[in-house]
N, C-alpha and C positions, 0 to 999 in steps of 0.2 A: 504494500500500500504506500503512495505518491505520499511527502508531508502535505502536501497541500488539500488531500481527501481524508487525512487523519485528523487534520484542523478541524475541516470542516466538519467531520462527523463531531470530534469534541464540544464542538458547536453547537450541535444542534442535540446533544445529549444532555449540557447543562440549558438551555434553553426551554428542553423540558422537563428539568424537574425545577427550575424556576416556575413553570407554568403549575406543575402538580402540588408546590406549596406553596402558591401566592394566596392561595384562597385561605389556609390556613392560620389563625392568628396565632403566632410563635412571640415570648416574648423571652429572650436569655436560656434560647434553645428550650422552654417548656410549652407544650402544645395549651394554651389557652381554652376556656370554652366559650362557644359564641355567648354573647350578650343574651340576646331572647332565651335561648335554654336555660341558661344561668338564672336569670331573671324568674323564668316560670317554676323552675325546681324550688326555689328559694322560699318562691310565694307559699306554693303547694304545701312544702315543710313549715311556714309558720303557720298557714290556715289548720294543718293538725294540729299543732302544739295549741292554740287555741280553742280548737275544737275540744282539746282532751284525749285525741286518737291517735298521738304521736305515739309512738312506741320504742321504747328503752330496754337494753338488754342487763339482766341482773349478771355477773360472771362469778361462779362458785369458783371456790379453789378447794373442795372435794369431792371423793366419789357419790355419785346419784345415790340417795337412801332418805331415808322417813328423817331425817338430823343432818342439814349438809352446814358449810360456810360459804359467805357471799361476800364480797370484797368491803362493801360497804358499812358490814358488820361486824364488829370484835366479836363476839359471841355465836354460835350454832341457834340455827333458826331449822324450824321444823316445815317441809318442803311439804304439800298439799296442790300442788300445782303438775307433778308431773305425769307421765301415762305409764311409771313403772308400778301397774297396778298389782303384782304379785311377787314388788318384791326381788324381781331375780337381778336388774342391772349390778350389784355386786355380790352376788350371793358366790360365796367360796366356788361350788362346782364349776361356775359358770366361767370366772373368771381362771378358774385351775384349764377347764379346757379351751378357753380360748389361746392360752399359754400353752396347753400344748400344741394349738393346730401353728399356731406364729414359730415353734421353734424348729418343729418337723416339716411343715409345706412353704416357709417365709410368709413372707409377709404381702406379697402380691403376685399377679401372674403376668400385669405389664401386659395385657392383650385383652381381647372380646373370645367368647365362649369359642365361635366357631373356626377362629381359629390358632389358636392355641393356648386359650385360656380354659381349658375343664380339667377337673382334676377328681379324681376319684372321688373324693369328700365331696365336692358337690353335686354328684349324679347321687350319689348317698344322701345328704341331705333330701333332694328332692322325693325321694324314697319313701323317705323317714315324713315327711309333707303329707306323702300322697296316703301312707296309712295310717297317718294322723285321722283322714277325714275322711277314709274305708273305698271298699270296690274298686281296689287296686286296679282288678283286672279290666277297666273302662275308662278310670282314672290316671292321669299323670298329673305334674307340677313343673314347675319353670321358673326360676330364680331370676330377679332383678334387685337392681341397686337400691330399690326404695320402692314402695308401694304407690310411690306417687307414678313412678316411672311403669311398673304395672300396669294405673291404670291410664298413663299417656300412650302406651301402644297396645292396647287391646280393641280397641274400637275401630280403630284406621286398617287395620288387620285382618280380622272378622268381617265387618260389614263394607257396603258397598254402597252408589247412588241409586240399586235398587232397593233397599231396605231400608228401617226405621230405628231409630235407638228412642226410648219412652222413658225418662230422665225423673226422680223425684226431685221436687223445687228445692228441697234443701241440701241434695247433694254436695259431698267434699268437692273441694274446688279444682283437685287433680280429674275430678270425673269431669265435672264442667270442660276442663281445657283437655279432656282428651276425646269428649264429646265432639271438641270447635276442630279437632283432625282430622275425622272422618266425615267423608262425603254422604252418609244417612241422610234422610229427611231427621227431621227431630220436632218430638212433642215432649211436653212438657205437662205430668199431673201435679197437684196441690199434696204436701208431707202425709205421707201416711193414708192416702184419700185413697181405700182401694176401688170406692162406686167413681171416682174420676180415672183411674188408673185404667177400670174398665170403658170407660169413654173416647180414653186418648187411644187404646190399644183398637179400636172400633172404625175410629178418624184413620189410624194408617192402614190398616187394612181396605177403607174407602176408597186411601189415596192408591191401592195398589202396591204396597210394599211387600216384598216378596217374606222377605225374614223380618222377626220384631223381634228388639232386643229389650226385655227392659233390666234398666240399672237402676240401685239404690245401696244404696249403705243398710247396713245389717244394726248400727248403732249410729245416732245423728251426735254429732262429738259435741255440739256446741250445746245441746239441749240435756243430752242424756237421756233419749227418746231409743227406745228398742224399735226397729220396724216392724209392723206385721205380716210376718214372711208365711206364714200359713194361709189368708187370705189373698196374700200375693200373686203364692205356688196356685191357689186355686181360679184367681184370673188368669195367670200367665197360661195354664194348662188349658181352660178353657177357649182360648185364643190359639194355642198353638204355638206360642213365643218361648224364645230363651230370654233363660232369668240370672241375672248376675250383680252377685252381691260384694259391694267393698264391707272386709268386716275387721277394719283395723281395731277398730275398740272392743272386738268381742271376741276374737283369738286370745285365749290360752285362760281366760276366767269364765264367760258366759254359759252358760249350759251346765249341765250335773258331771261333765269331766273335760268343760274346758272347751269345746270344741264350735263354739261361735254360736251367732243369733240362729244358724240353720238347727243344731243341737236345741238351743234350748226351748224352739216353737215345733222339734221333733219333725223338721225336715231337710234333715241334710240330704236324702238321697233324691232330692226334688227341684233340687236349686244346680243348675248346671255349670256355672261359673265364679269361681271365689276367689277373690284377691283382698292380699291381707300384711301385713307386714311382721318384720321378727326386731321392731327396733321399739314395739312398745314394751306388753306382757311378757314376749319370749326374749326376754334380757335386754332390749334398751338398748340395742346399741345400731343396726341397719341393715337393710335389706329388705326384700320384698318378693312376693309368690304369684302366681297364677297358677291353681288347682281346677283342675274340668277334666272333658271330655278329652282323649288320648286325641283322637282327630284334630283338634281344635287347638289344643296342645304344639303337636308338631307342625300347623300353620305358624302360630306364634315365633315357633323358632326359627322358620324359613325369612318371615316377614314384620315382625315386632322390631320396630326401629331401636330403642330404649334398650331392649335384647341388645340386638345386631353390634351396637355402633358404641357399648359402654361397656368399661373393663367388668371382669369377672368380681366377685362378690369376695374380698379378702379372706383369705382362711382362717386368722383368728376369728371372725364373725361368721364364719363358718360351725366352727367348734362351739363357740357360745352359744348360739343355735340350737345346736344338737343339743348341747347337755339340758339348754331350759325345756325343749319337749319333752328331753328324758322324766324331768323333772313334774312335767305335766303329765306323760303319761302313765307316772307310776302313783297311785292310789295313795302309797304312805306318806310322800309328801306332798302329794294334791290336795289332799284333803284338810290337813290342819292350814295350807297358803287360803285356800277360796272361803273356810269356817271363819277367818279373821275377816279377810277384805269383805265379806258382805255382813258381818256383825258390824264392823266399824262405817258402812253405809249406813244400815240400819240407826245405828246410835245419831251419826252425827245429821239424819235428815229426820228426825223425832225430835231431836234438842232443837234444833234450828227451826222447825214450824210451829213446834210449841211455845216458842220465841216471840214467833212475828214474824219469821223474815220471809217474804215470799220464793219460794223452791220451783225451777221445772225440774221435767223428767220425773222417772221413776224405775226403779228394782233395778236401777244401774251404781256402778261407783262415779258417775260423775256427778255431782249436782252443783246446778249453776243458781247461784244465791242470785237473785234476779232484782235491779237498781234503777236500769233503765236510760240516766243522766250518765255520759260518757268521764266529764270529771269528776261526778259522783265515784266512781267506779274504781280510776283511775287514784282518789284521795284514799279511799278506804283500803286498797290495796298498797298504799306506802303508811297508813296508820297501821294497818296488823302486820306490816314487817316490823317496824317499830316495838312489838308486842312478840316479836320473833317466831311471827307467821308466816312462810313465804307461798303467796298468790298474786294470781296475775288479772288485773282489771282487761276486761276484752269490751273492745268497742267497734264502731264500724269501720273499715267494710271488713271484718271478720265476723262480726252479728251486723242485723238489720239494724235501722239508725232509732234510736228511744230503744234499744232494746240490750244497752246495756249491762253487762254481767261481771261477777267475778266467780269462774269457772274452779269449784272446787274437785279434786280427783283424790278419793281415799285408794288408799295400797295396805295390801298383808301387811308391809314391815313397818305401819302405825301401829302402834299400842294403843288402849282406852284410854288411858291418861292423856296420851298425846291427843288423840280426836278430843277429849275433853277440855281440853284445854285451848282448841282454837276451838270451840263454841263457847265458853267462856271468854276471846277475846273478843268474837266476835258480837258475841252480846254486847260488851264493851263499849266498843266503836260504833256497832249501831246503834245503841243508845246516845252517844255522844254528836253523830250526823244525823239525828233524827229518824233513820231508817225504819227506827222500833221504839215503841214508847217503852 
């Protein structure tokens, strides 16, 4: 090459990355944000913080249990707030076998399942899934990074633009956005509405959809509302629809050994798709399932993006896994973990209405002390840490707006003392805001 054509290329090389970062505002080599975005983020962030909806992160500096520390606090505050409803996030086994799987298989697999991320432990795990929740021989499971990620590719997967997905209005928000993937038509019933449920399932078959899907949560998180999957099973069957239940909050406590809202309304062998998580009840730490139909199954893994495109599920979260099912599914310690968490439901939703305070839900461990006012919500949850109760004021858009709460979660490894005592505080402080005379 001439010097004269090397110039000129030189030329016209800085030229254009002069053109690709003129638009940019750089000030002392730091990429800037434009003005407008700046501006609108800024807004957005104060109109929460005013509204009461801003939301702050507590940071503990110990392991998850019924007595944790929180930076803000010299003293151990008793945690009522998280979804380790049985106990297991540090229960010795749990933590022994996550140590073992991190020291035997490492610590990651550095790839996606299919191609060369599976490791014996996790075709086992999914094993140990599938006859968690019976009829092995029809039955498989399928491992994801989180339940959310579950149920972002289940939908896009399964159905098509000749079919319908029938969505409960309260559904978890990963269903919502894995709903907005899929090309379905999409209807929509009112929480728990199974004479609307039977209306919308009516409407797509009108419209001509080939398959109907419908989806609901097995447990509504923010209510503590069971679904009625018996009713459900009995529209969906009459229709001819598949039925598929998110049962993050009913895995590994719900039913008489654990085995979700399908257990405890006595029809698990009726509900044909279950996704669920292992980072609540079964140890608190991540990961997420799809349990169904063997066919349905091996689609997923062909075509489930969230599958396909996202490393394999770490092996110590692996092992942690395993030992909490163990744990679930052996009788001698199932039964004294599930005898506590619903005596200490029972205690602390009896003191509490006998109180005053207004409760939703029911026969669940969550109960949401219901306030309404978002600072309301938001004050009363920094006065009972204060009292060394730790809870979390929930406001909109994670509840509907007036519909304020502070979302309490009892677990096995509370003691009666301990529930006793945040109903005692929180007599306290309701008394003190008015809440309760």
């Amino acid at each position: 090459m001439s010097s004269s054509i090397a110039k000129s290329s030189a030329m016209r090389i800085a030229a254009g990355r002069h053109r690709l970062f003129s638009n940019t505002a750089v000030t002392g080599g730091r990429a800037q944000l434009p003005a407008a975005l700046e501006e609108r983020v800024s807004q957005t962030l104060d109109n929460m913080k005013s509204a009461g909806t801003f939301k702050t992160e507590r940071v503990i500096t110990t392991p998850q249990n019924s007595s944790i520390k929180v930076q803000t606090s010299t003293k151990p505050v008793l945690n009522f707030c998280a979804n380790n409803y049985l106990g297991l996030a540090d229960h010795p086994t749990v933590v022994q076998r996550a140590s073992e799987y991190l020291n035997k298989w490492g610590n990651g697999l550095s790839s996606v399942r299919f191609i060369c991320g599976t490791q014996t432990i996790h075709k086992d795990l999914e094993n140990q899934i599938t006859e968690f929740y019976g009829q092995q021989e029809t039955r498989d499971t399928i491992l994801y990074a989180s339940c959310f990620d579950a149920n972002a590719g289940i939908f896009e997967s399964l159905l098509t633009d000749q079919d319908a997905i029938i969505s409960d209005s309260l559904n978890h928000a990963s269903i919502i956005d894995g709903v907005r993937l899929c090309k379905a038509k999409r209807f929509r019933y009112a929480n728990g509405d199974v004479a609307d449920l039977d209306r919308q399932l009516q409407l797509a078959a009108d419209a001509g959809c080939r398959v109907k899907m419908v989806a609901t949560d097995g447990v509504f998180s923010m209510d503590g509302v069971i679904a009625p999957l018996k009713e459900i099973c009995d529209v969906v069957e009459k229709h001819g629809a598949v039925l598929f239940v998110d049962d993050a909050h009913a895995t590994g406590f719900l039913g008489p050994s654990g085995r979700g809202s399908g257990e405890y309304w006595g029809v698990m062998d009726r509900v044909h798709l279950v996704n669920s998580t292992l980072g609540k009840a079964l140890g608190g730490a991540s990961g997420g399932y799809t349990v169904g139909d063997k066919l349905l199954v091996t689609l997923l893994r062909n075509t489930s993006r969230p599958y396909l495109f996202s490393n394999t599920l770490a092996p110590s979260m692996v092992g942690a896994a395993a030992a909490a099912i163990d744990l679930v599914n052996n009788p001698v310690t199932r039964g004294p973990l599930l005898d506590q968490l619903w005596s200490n439901a029972a205690l602390f939703r009896s003191r509490m209405s006998d109180s005053g305070f207004v409760l939703a839900g029911e026969g669940h461990a969550i109960i949401p002390v219901m306030l309404g006012d978002a600072r309301l919500a938001s004050l009363m949850a920094e006065k009972m840490l204060a009292r060394g109760i730790y809870v979390v004021g929930f406001s909109f858009p994670v509840v509907p707006k007036d519909k304020a709460r502070i979302r309490v979660q009892l677990s096995a490894a509370h003691s009666t003392d301990q529930v006793n005592y945040a109903v005692d505080s929180f007599i306290e402080v309701g008394r003190e805001l008015n809440v309760i005379q």
